[in-house]
N, C-alpha and C positions, 0 to 999 in steps of 0.2 A: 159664186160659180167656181167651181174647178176650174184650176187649171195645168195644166205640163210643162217641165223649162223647154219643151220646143216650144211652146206660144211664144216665149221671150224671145227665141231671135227670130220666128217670124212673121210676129205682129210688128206693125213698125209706131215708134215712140209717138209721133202725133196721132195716132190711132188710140194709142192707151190715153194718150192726156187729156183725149177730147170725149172718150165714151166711161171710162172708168169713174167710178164714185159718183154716180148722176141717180140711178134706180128712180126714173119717173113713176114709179107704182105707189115707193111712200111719198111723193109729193104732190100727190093731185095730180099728173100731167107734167107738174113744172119743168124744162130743162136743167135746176137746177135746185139742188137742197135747201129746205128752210135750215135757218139759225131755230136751232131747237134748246131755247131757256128753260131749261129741266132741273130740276130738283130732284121733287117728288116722282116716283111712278110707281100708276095704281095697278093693282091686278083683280081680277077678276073672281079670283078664289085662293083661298087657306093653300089651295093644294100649289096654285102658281105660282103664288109668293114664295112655296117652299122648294121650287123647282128653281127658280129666279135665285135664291140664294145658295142652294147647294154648287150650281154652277155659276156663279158671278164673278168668276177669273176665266171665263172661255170669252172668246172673242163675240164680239155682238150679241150677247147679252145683255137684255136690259134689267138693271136692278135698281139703282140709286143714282143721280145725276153727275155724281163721279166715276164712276164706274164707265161713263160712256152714255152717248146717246146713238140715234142711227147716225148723225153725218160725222160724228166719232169714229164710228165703226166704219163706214165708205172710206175716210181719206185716210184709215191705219193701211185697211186692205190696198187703197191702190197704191199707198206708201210701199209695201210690202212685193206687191206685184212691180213694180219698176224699178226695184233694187233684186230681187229677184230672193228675196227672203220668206221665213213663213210666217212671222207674224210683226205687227212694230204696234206702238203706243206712242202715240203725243201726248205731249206736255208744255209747259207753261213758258221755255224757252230752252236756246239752244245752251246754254248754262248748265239750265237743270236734265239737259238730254244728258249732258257731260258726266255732271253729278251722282244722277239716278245710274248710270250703268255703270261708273265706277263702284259706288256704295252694293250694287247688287252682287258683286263678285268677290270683295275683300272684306276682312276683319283681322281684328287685332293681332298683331303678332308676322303678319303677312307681307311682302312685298311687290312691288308694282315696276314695272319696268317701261317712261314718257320717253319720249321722243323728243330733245331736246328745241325743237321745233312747235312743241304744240303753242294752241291760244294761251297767250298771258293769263287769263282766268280761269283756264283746266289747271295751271303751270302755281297758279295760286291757292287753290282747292287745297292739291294735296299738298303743300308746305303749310297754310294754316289750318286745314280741316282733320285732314288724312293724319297729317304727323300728330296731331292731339290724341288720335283714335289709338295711335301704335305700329301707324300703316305706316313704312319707311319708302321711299320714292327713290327710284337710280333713274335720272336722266342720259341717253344715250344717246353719240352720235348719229343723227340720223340717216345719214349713209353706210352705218353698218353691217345692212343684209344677214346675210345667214350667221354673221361674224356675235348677231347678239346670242347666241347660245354661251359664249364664255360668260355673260353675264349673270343667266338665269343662274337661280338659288333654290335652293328645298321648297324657300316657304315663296318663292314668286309664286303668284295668281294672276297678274294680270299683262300683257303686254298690250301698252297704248299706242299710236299709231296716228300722224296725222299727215296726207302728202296731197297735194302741196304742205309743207308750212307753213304756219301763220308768218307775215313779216318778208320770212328769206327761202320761201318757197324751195325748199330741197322737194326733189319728189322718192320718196322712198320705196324699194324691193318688196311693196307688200306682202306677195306671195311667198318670196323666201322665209319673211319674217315670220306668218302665218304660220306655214310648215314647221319652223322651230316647236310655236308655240304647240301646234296641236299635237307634236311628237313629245309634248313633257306633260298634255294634261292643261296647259295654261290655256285662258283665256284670251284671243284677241281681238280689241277694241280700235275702231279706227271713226276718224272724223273725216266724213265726207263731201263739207258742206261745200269746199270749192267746188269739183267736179260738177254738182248734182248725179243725180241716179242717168243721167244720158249719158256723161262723159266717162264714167268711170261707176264699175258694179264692185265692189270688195270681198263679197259673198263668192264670187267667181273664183276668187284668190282664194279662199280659204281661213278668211275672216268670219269671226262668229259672231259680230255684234257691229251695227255700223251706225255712224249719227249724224244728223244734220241741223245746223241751225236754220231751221225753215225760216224765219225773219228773214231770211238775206233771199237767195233765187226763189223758192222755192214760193215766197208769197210775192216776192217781184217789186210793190210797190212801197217799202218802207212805211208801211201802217200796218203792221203786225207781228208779237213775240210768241214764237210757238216755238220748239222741239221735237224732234222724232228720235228713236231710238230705234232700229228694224235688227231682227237679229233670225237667225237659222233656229228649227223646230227644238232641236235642243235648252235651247238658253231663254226660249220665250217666254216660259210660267217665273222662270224666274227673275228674270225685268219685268214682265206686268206686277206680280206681286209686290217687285220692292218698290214701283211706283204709287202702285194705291196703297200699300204702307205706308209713306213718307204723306199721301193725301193729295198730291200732285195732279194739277189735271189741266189741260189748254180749256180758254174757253170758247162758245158759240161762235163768237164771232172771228175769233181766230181760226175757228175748225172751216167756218164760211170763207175767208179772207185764202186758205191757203189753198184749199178747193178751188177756187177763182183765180188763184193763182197762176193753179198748174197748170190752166186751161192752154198757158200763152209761154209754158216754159220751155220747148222747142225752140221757136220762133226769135223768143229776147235772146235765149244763150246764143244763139247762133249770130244775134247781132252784137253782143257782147265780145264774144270772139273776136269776131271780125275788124270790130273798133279796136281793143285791145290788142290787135296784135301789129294795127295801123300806127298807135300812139307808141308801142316800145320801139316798131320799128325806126319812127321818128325821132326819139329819144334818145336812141344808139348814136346816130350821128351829130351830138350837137357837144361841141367840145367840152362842155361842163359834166357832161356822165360819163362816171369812167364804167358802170356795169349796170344792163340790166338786169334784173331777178324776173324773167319769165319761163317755165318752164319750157316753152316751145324754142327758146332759145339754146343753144349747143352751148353757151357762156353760165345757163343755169344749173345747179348740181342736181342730175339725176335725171338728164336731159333725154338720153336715152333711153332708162325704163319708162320715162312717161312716151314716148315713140311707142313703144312697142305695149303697155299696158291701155293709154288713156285713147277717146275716141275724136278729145278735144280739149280746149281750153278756155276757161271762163273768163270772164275781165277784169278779176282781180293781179295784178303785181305790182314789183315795186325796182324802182332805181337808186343809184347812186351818186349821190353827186360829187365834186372834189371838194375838198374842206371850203369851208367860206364861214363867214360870221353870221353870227343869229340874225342879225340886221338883212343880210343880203337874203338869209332863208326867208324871212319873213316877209321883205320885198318881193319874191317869187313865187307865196304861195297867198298873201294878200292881194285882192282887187282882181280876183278872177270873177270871168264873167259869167260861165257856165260850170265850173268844180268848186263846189261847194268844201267847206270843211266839216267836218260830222263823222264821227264813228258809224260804224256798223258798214255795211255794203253791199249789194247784189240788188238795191232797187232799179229805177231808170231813169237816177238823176248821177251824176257824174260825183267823183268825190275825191280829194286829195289832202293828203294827212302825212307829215312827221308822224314815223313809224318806227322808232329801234328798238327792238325785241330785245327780251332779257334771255341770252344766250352762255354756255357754258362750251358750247365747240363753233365757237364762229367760224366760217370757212376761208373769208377773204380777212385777215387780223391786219392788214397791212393797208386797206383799205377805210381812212380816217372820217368823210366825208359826211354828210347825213344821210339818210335813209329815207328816201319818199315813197309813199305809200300810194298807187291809182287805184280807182274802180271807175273801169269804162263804162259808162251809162250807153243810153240809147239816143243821145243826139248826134248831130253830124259828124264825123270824124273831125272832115276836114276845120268845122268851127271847134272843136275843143284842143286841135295842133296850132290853131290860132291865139287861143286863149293860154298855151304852153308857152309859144314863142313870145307873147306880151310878156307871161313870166319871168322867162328868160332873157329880156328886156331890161326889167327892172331889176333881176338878179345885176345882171354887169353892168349897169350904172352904179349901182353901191358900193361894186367890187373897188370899179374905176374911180370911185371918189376917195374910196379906202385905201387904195395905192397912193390917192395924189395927199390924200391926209397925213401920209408917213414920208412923204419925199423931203 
């Protein structure tokens, strides 16, 4: 179905999460799409087949079971519709959303301008992948702003973009930076997956390609690795082509999983918020943290354009603590009762992680401490500030033992 960017501001977000990607026509009835295990698909005549494949790069088309199936095609469009773009493709993880659109924009001889900020494994990509290829990488402070035009070069192609940061959450001048890019021709790439598509749209800014690792909010329950890539009419043929080149494709159940996802993506972020921004606040006052890294905080860099860009805050950040020994870290992040330790984040279990990014413009250098990493899940606040303060417990017993061991 058409649509207008006035439908976007106003149709309102639980509206779209709840009636978007359903089409009860192909399911029987069902409220909700089958998992469709495709392979093979048949057509009906010499003349369909030939129709099927001249157009097998336009959106919802059925040709081959990589190419897409129908609930391929529902959760690209409503991915597309709630970022406010024209077309997007999933894929097999938020890695390969990384991956695929970098690879679709650069070749040999080219350069790329990261965000000194991004995910450790974008950040690794192009040091082992990208640098093989001939593709050279300038990492840049990412409080920059319009200031990255000194940067750009003849042969730049891409500029990347991730705000929050992974780790130390700067929120970066997307728009300004956008602007650069589009007045030299250069491509811009940003990672959306803190936000989601509620809290924050990139496309709005001026961004041409935007990505998410849908594994995290986006399917909610940590049982599934997917990818999205959404990008503006422009740059669409050529992220789908470089995805089914490479062969790349999410599958059924992931397509089902992230669909059922978004059903309740409203509802968690806003609980997400809400605890998160209970725990930093907690956090702030307990004599062992010297900084939190929340962007809703006036203490986090880029505090301000997220005010005035973003619409909200997810439950992802992270704090500081003052120096202390492995021992004492380890005493305060073992024997938790409800934060779990595990990579990854955005499901609706709680999770806390030693997290020090590998950074080349640190902000705070003077700042020794270690770096804890939250994701506020969906249990009680007030039992997971419980579960900190036990923490924080057994951190200053060890401290206290460690003082009395050196007296």
């Amino acid at each position: 179905m058409a649509h207008t960017a006035a439908d976007e501001t106003t149709t309102p977000a639980p509206d779209l999460l709840t009636h978007l990607g359903r089409n009860s026509q192909k399911s029987a009835g069902s409220v909700n799409l089958p998992m469709y295990f495709s392979s093979t698909i048949l057509f009906e005549s010499y003349a369909e087949f030939k129709a099927a494949r001249d157009h097998r790069y336009e959106p919802g088309r059925l040709y081959y079971g990589r190419y897409g199936t129908p609930a391929t095609f529902e959760l690209e469009a409503m991915l597309a519709r709630l970022e406010e773009g024209h077309g997007a493709v999933v894929v097999s993880s938020g890695l390969t959303a990384v991956t695929l659109a970098l690879l679709a924009f650069v070749k040999t001889g080219q350069h790329i301008l990261m965000s000194d900020s991004v995910y450790g494994p974008a950040r690794h990509f192009c040091d082992f992948v990208l640098s093989r290829m001939g593709i050279e990488t300038t990492y840049y402070d990412p409080s920059i702003g319009v200031g990255i035009e000194s940067l750009v070069r003849p042969e730049t192609a891409v500029i990347y973009m991730e705000s929050p940061g992974s780790g130390t959450f700067e929120v970066q001048d997307v728009g300004a930076i956008a602007a650069v890019a589009r007045s030299r021709n250069i491509v811009s790439i940003i990672d959306n997956t803190w936000a989601t598509p509620l809290f924050f749209k990139p496309l709005r800014h001026g961004v041409d390609v935007s990505i998410h690792a849908g594994t995290k909010y986006l399917t909610g329950h940590s049982d599934a690795m997917i990818g999205a890539i959404i990008t503006t009419e422009r740059h669409y043929d050529t992220v789908r082509h470089m995805t089914l080149a490479v062969g790349d494709r999410s599958g059924p159940e992931e397509v089902f999983l992230t669909l059922r996802g978004l059903r309740t993506l409203d509802v968690r972020m806003a609980r997400h918020q809400e605890t998160g921004l209970a725990l930093a606040e907690w956090l702030i006052r307990q004599p062992e943290v010297v900084r939190v890294l929340h962007p809703a905080f006036p203490s986090c860099p880029g505090h301000e354009i997220w005010k005035r860009d973003f619409q909200g805050a997810s439950g992802l950040f992270a704090f500081r603590l003052k120096p202390c020994s492995e021992r004492a870290l380890e005493a305060f992040i073992d024997h938790m009762k409800l934060f779990s330790i595990g990579l990854s984040w955005g499901g609706y279990e709680s999770l806390i992680l030693p997290a020090e990014p590998n950074r080349s413009f640190p902000k705070h250098p003077d700042e020794k401490g270690p770096l804890v990493r939250i994701h506020a899940g969906l249990e009680s606040p007030a039992s997971l500030i419980a579960d900190l303060e036990a923490g924080f417990g057994r951190l200053r017993s060890v401290v206290k033992n460690e003082m009395s061991d050196h007296v």
